[in-house]
N, C-alpha and C positions, 0 to 999 in steps of 0.2 A: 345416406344411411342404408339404404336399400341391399348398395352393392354391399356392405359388411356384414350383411344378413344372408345374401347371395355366397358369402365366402364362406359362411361357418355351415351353410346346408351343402356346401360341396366339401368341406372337411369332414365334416358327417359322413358325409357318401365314402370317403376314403376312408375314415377311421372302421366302417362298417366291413371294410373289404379287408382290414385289418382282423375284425374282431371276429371275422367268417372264421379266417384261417386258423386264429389262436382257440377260437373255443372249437372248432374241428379237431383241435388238438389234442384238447382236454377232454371231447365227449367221444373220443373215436375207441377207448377204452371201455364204453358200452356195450355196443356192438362186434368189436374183436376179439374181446379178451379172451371168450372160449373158443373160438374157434382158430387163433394162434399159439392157444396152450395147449391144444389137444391136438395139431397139428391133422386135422381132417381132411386138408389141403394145400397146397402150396400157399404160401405166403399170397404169393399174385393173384392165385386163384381167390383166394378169400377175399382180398382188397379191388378186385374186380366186383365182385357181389355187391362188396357193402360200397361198393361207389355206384352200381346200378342205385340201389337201395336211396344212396343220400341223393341223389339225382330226380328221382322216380318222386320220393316223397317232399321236394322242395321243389318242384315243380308242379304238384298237384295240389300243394297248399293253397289253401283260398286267402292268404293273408289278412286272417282276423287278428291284427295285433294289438286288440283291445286291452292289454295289462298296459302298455305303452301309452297309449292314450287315455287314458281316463280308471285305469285301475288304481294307481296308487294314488296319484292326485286330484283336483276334481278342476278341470281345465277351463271353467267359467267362472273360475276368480282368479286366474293369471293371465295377466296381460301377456303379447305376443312377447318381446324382449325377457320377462319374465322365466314366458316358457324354453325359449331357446337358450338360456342360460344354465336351468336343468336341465337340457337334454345334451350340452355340448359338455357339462362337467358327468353327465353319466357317460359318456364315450370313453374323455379321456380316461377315465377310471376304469373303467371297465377293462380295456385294453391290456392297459398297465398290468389290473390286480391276474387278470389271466394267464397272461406272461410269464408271470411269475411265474406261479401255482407249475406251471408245462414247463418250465425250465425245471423246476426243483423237481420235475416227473412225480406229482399228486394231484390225484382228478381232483376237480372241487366243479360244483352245481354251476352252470349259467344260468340259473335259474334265479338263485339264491343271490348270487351277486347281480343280476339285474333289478331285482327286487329291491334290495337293500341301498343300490344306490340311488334308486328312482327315490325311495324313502328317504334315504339320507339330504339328496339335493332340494327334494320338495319339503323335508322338516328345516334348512336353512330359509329357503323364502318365507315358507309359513312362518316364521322366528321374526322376520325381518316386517314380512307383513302387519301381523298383529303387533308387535309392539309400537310399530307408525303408524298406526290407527285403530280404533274403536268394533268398525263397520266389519269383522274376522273374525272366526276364532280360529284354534287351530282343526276342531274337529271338522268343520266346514272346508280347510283346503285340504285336509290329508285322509286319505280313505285306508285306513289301517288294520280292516277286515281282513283285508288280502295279503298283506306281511303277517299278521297273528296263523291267518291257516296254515302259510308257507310253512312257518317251525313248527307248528303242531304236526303238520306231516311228515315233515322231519324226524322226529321223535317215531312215529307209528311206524312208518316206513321200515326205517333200519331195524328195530326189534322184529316185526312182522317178518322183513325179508331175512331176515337172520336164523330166525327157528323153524321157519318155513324152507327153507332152503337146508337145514340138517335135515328135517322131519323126511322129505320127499326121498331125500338121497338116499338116508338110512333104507326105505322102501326101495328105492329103486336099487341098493347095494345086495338086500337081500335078495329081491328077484334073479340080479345077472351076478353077482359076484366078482370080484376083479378080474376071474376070467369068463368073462362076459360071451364070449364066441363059445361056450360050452351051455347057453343056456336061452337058445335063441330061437328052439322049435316052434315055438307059436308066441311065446311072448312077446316077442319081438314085432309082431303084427298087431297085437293091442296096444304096445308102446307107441310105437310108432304112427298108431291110428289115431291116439289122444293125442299126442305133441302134434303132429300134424294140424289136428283140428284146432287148439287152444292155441296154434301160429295165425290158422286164418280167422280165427276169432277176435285174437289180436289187432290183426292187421284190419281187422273190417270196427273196430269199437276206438281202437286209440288211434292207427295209424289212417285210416281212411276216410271215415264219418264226418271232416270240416273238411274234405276237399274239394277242388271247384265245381270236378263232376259231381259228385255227391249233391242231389237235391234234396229238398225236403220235401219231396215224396219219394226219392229213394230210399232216407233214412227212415221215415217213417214205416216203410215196408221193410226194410230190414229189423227194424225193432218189434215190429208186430210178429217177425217169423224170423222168430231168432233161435227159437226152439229148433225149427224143423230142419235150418239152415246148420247147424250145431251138430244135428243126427245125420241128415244125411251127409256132409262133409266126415266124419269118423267110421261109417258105414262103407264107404267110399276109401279112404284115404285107410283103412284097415284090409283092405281085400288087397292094394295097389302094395302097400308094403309088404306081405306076406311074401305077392306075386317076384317083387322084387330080392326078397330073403330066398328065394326057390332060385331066382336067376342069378345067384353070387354076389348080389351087391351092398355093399355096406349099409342099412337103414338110420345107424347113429352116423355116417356122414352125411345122407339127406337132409334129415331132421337140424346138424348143426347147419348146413347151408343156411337152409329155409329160414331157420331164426334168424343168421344171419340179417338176410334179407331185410327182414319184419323188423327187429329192431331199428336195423338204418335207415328203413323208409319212416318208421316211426319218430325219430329221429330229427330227422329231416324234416319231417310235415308238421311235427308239432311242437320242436325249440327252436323254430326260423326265429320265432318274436326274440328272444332272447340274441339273437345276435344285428337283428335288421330291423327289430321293431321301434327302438328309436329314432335311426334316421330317417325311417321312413314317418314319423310322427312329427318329425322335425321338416320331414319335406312337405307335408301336408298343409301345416301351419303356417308355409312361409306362399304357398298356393294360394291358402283363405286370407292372409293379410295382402297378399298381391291384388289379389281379385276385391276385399270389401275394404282392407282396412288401413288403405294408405292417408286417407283424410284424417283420421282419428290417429294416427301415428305409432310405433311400436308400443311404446307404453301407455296407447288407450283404447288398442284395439283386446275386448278380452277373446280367449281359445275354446268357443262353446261349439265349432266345431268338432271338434274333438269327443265332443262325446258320444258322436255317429260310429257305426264300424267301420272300418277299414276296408276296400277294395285295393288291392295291392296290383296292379299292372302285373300281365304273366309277362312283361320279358324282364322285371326287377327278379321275378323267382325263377327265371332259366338262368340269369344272371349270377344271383347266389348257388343255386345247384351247381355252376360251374367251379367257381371260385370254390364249393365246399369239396367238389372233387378232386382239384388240384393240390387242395391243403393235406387230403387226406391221404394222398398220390407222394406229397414229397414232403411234409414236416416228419422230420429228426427227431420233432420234441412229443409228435402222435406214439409214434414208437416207443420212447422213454416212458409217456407215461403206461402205455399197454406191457412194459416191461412190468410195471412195479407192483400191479394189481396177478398177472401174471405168479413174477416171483415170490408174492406171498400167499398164493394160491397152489405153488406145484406141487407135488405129492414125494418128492426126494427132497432127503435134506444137500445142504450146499452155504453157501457164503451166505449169511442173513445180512440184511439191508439196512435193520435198524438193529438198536439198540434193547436195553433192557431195562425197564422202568418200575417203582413201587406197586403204583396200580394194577400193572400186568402180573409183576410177582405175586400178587392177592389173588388177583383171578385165577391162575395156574392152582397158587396152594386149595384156594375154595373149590375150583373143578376137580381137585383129586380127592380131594374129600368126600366131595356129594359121590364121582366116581365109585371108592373105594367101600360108602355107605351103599349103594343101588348095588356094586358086585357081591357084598354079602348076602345080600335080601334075595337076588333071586337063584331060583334052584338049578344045579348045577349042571343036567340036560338042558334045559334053555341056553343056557352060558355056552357049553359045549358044541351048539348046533350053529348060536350064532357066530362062534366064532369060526365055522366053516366058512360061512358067505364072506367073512374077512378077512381070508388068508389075501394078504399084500403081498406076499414071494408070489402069487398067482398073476399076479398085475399085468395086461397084457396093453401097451402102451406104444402108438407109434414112433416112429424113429425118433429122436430129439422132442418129443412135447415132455410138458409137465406135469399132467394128468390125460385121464381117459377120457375116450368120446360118451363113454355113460354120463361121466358128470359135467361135460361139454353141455349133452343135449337139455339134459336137467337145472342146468345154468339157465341156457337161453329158453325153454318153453316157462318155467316157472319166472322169469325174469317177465316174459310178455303178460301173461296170465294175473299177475302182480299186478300192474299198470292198468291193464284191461279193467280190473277189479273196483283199480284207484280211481278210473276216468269215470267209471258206472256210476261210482259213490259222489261225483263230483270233488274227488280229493284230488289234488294238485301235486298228485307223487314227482319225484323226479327219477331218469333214466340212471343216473351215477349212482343213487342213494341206492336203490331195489337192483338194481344189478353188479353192480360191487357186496352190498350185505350179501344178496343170496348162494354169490362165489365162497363168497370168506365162510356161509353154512355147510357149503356142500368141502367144503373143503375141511374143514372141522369132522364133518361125521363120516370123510374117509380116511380120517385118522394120521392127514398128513402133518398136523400139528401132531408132532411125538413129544415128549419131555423134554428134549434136547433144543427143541424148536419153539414149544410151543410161547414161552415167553417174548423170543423177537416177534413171532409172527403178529402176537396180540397187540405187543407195542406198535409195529405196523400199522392194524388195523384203527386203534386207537388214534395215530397221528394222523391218517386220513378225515377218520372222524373228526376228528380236531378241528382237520384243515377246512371240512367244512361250515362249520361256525364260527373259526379265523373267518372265512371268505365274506360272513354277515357284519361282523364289529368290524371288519377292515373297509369294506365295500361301504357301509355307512359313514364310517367316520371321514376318510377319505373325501367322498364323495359329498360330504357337509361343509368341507373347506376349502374344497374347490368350487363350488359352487358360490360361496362366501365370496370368495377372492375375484371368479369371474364379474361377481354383480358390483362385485365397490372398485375391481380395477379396471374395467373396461376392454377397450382394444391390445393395454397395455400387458395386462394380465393375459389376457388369451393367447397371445403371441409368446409369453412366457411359460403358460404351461403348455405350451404347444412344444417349446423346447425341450424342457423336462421330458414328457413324454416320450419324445422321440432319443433323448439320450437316454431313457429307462430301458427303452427295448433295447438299443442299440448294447447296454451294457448287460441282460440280462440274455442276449446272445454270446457275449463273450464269459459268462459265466456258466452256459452250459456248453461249450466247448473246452470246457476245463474238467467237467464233468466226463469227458469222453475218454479219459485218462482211467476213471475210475473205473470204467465199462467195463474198457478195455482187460484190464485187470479181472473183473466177473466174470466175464468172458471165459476167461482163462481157465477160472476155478470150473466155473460150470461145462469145459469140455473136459476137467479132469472127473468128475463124477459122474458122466456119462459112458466115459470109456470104458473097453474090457481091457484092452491091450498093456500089459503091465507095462512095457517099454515107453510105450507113448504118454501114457501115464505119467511115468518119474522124468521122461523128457518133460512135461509140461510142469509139473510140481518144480522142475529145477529152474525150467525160465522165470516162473512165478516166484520163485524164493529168492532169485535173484535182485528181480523188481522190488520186492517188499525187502530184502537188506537194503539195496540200494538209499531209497526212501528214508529208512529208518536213519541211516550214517548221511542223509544228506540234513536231515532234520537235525541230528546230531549237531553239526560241526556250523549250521546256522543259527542253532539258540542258546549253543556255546559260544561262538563270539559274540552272540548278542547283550548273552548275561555278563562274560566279563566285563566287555565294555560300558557297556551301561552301568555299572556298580562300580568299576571307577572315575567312570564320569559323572556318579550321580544322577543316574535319568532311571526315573523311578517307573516311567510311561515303560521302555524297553523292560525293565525287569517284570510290569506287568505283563507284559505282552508274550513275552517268555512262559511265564506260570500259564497264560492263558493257554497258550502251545502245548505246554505237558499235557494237558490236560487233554487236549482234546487228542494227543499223540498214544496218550495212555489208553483210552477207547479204540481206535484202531491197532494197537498190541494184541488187544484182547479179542478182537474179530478175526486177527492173523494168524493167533494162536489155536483157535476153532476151527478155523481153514485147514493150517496142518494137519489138527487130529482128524478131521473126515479124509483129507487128503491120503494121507499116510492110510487108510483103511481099503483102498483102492489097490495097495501093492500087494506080491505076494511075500508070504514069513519070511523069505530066503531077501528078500530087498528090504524090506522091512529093518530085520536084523543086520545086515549091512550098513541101512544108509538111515536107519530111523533115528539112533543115537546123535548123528554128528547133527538133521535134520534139527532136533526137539532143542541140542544143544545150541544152534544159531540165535534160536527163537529167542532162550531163556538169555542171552551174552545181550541180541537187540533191547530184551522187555529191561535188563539193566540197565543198557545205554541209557535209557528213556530217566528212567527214575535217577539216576545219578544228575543228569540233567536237574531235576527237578528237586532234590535233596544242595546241589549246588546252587539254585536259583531261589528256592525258600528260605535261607538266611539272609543273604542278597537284601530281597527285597524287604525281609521285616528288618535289617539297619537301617535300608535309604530313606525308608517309610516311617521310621522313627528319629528321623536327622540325628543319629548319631555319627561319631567324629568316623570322617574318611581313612583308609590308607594312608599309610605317611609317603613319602616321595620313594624310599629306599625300595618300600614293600612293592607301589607299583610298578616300580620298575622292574624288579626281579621278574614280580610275575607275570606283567606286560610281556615281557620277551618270549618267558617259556610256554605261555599261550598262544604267541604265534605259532612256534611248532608245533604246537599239537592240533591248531586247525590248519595247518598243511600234513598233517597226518593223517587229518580225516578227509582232508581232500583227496588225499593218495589211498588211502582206502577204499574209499567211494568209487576212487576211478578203476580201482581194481574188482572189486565186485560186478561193479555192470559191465566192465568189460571181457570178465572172466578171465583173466592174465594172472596167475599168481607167481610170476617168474620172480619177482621180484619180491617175491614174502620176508626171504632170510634180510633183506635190507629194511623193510617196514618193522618188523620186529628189533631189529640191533637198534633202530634210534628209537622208539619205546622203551626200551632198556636205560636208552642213553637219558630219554627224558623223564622216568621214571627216579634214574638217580640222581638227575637235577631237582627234580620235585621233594626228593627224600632231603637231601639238602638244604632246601627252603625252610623245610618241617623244623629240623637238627637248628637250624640259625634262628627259626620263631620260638622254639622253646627256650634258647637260652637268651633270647628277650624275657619272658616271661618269667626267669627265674630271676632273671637283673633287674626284676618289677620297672621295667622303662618301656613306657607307650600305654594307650590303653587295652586291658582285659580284654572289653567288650570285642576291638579290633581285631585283637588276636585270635578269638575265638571264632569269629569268624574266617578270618586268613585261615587258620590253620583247619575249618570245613572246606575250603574251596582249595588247598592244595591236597586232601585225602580224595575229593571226589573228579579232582582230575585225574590223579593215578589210578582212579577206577576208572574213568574215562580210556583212559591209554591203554588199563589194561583189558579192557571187556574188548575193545576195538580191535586187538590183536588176537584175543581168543576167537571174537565174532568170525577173523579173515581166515585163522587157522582150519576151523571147525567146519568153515564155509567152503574151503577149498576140497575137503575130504567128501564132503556132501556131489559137490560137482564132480570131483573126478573118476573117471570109468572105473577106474583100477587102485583103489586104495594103496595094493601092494605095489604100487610101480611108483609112487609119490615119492619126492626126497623127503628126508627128515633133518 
């Protein structure tokens, strides 16, 4: 029995080395985001810092992972077997739900999901407990003080860092302006004197204060002269930047360093529990039943252990400092998600990410409103002055970032000072909630949400939001049936979700490698709207238009053999699956068609007027492909769906045939698009012609069914949908290559006709 207890505290250990990497993944967007948006420094140079930073402060942690041991549960009514049951179904959950959230590139809390599944596994035994006996309740094993604070902070946090993070900016946009290097005489030494100071204040209240050096007469003595420690650090560190502003050197690069730092170590030293606090609870418990409670057995020894704090061995935390370096060093999926926070944060518009939603559209129309009421009310020299400090043509921005280092530094000091604030109050803020809100503020009141923008960006923000109270109801529920499953299945169960598990990650790896397709693609758009070079410009607009025909005619000619077939064979799965396609096909039309118009805004009149028409024209041939699909696939499905009578034999057979040619049409098109060959056009057009007048023929022989009233109506009316919306099939296909070829080619006037 022993050794099966020995196995699941070394799975522990492994999953732990797991869950380093993936929540490094997810919280590495704290700490980076401003200072890889605002490009301060080289990429390396910045992930050098914040790997000092996560190193420095997961090394100095004292390993108090008291939420782990006795915060959500109360560990002297769980017998050992018990405990180990919840602490191996919070692993594997946890793992998993993380995974996820960094593949799909959305921070979500480790905070929040540790909590909730500690809750979830421990409100499964406590269910289990009290209903097989008397001697329980549930208030007695579950301590749910500590999940209620968690969402009330939740709530405060994001609103606070949210209007707190416009308010500053606003302040700090007036001081510097968007050309900030025009207005750096002295200000810039009291700026830089308070961020400076509100970093080392930071770092001495959230980031430093449980560390091992840290005693309790150190802390003591810092708490008693925190005033003077306060003064003279901004006394100091305002003479030191000035000094520095005199000698040429950038102060908003400093100051983004420094936070850097301060957050990572912060970071580091105080969401270790969240990723190592339960195996190491787990390894604790298997220590105290080694040592008292092998006589009384798993299930009679209880974990009153547990309720002591934790001393965490320093080489278990040089150990995690390592592993959180290395994750932060080479996950794919850190970067995805510092993409997404990033790209709804930059200050140019570009390919938006998300979509556009009811709730978002409210918020837009209510913000133009309230707007449109505040710009009448005030007098028209205030209007006038402020919008000096807001000229955006002024914007003085390093090479490739997405915003400036003003609202870099203002991210990161107000993001510490936030936390600082929250730890004072005893509130259990988290790093994602207060530094993601305070982005998405300062990025609001520098007006990079324009009309055009501002509904993806909100939806954006929204589905993070979201994602982090998915991360609660998912982390709970989850984490209640696994927990379930490990106590009633045993060996047999563990060994099975241990499977699952491992084929979750392993698939939600090859899911964002699919993802990298799409990047790939933003990528693209986002070096077109950085560029000046008109040439290089319309060279990338034509790779990228290339790619998105491609896509659209590959989509094409797979949901049209899909729906044919499927509707004469009755398979009502494929014709949904088809509707389901449009659908989601018709959303990205509409993202590709926004791409263009910024795109196209990048050339000059003389390209523009050349090549805009054939360009807009592509668009409009694809956006019909797509609906012709979908107009041929919606009668489809509401006959199959209504078991009404099939094709007769003659119908599918005609049509059978002329459907093949027309998905080797699309294949032939497709191939010609991405290959850029248009040698061969005048041959793809003559058999559209040819198939065109096969199809017209079908038409001519189904109506004069109809007028010889033989077969049924219903039939026919449908037949004769599906042979009009393949001729439009055939013929948008041929317009699409025609209009496409004009677009690509140097020389319009040198094209055959």
């Amino acid at each position: 029995m022993e050794t099966i207890y020995l196995c699941i505290v070394i799975f522990l250990g492994i999953l732990a080395v797991f869950d380093l990497m993936v929540g490094v993944s997810n919280d590495a967007v704290n700490f980076l985001n401003s200072s890889v948006g605002s490009k301060a420094a080289s990429f390396r140079t910045m992930l050098i810092i914040a790997c000092i930073g996560v190193f420095v402060g997961a090394s100095l942690s004292n390993g108090m992972m008291d939420i782990a041991r006795h915060g959500i549960y109360q560990p002297q009514y769980f017998f050992f077997d018990e405990l180990m049951c919840i602490l191996l179904a919070v692993m594997l959950t946890d793992v998993v739900l993380l995974d996820v959230f960094n593949t799909m590139g959305l921070p979500t809390s480790t905070t929040v999901s540790m909590v909730f599944e500690l809750l979830g596994g421990t409100f499964a035994l406590a269910m289990v407990k009290t209903l097989g006996s008397d001697d329980y309740t549930m208030g007695q094993l579950i301590n749910t003080d500590k999940a209620l604070t968690v969402i009330m902070a939740i709530f405060v946090s994001v609103a606070i860092a949210f209007f707190f993070g416009m308010v500053v900016q606003w302040l700090a946009r007036i001081i510097f302006t968007f050309n900030y290097k025009k207005h750096l005489k002295y200000s810039i030494a009291l700026f830089g004197g308070v961020a400076a100071t509100s970093i080392i204040y930071f770092m001495l209240i959230k980031g430093l204060k449980d560390s091992s050096f840290m005693t309790a007469d150190v802390n003591n003595w810092i708490h008693a002269h925190t005033g003077y420690i306060v003064l003279g650090c901004f006394v100091f560190f305002t003479i030191l930047m000035q000094v520095l502003h005199w000698c040429k050197i950038n102060v908003f690069k400093i100051v983004v360093m420094m936070g850097t730092f301060a957050l990572a170590l912060a970071f580091a030293g105080n969401d270790l529990v969240n990723f190592i606090g339960v195996p190491l609870a787990g390894y604790d418990a298997y220590l105290d039943y080694m040592a008292n409670g092998q006589a009384a057995g798993p299930d009679g020894w209880l974990m009153t252990s547990l309720l002591g704090s934790a001393k965490t061995p320093w080489y278990f935390l040089i150990l995690a400092g390592a592993v959180m370096v290395y994750a932060l060093c080479t996950s794919k999926k850190a970067h995805n998600v510092i993409k997404t926070e990033v790209s709804l944060a930059r200050q140019d518009e570009g390919e938006e990410g998300f979509g556009s939603t009811p709730i978002a559209r409210r918020i837009v129309r209510f913000s133009l409103n309230l707007a449109n009421t505040l710009n009448r009310i005030t007098p028209e020299r205030t209007k006038a002055w402020i919008s000096t400090r807001f000229r955006k043509e002024e914007l003085t921005l390093e090479e490739g970032a997405a915003f400036d280092l003003v609202r870099a530094s203002v991210n990161l000091v107000l993001s510490g000072l936030l936390i600082a604030l929250g730890t004072s109050l005893k509130l259990p803020l988290s790093t994602t909630y207060v530094t993601f809100m305070v982005s998405m503020g300062t990025s609001l009141t520098d007006r990079a949400w324009g009309r055009d923008s501002a509904v993806f960006r909100i939806t954006g923000v929204l589905s993070v939001i979201g994602g982090w109270f998915i991360t609660a109801g998912a982390a709970f529920t989850i984490c209640f049936f696994v927990t379930l499953i490990i106590h009633y299945g045993g060996s047999i169960a563990i060994v099975a979700l241990i499977a699952v598990a491992v084929y979750s990650l392993i698939h939600s790896q090859m899911m964002f490698k699919k993802r990298k397709q799409k990047e790939k693609i933003l990528d693209t758009v986002k070096q077109i709207m950085q560029s000046e070079d008109n040439e290089e410009v319309l060279t990338l607009l034509r790779q990228h238009t290339r790619e998105e025909l491609t896509k659209v005619l590959s989509f094409t000619q797979e949901n049209y053999e899909r729906t044919v077939t499927s509707f004469l064979h009755e398979n009502l799965r494929g014709l949904r699956r088809s509707m389901g396609s449009v659908k989601f096909e018709k959303q990205l039309i509409k993202q590709m068609k926004r791409t263009g118009t910024l795109a196209m805004s990048r050339l000059d009149n003389k390209t523009v007027l050349d090549k805009g028409l054939y360009y807009f024209q592509g668009n409009d041939f694809a956006s019909e492909l797509v609906y012709s699909i979908g107009r041929l696939c919606e009668p489809c499905l509401e006959h199959i769906d209504n078991n009404f009578k099939p094709l007769d034999a003659i119908q599918k057979g005609e049509f059978g045939d002329v459907s093949e040619d027309i998905t080797s049409l699309l294949q032939t098109s497709r191939q010609t698009v991405e290959d850029n060959n248009y040698e061969h056009l005048g041959d793809i057009v003559r058999k559209a012609n040819d198939l065109n007048g096969q199809l017209s023929h079908l038409k001519r022989e189904e109506l004069q069914r109809i007028q010889g009233q033989s077969g049924s109506i219903k039939v026919s009316m449908v037949y004769l949908t599906m042979i009009q919306e393949a001729q439009n099939v055939v013929t948008y296909t041929t317009n699409l290559l025609k209009v496409s070829r004009k677009f690509q080619a140097e020389d319009n006037n040198e094209m055959p006709r």
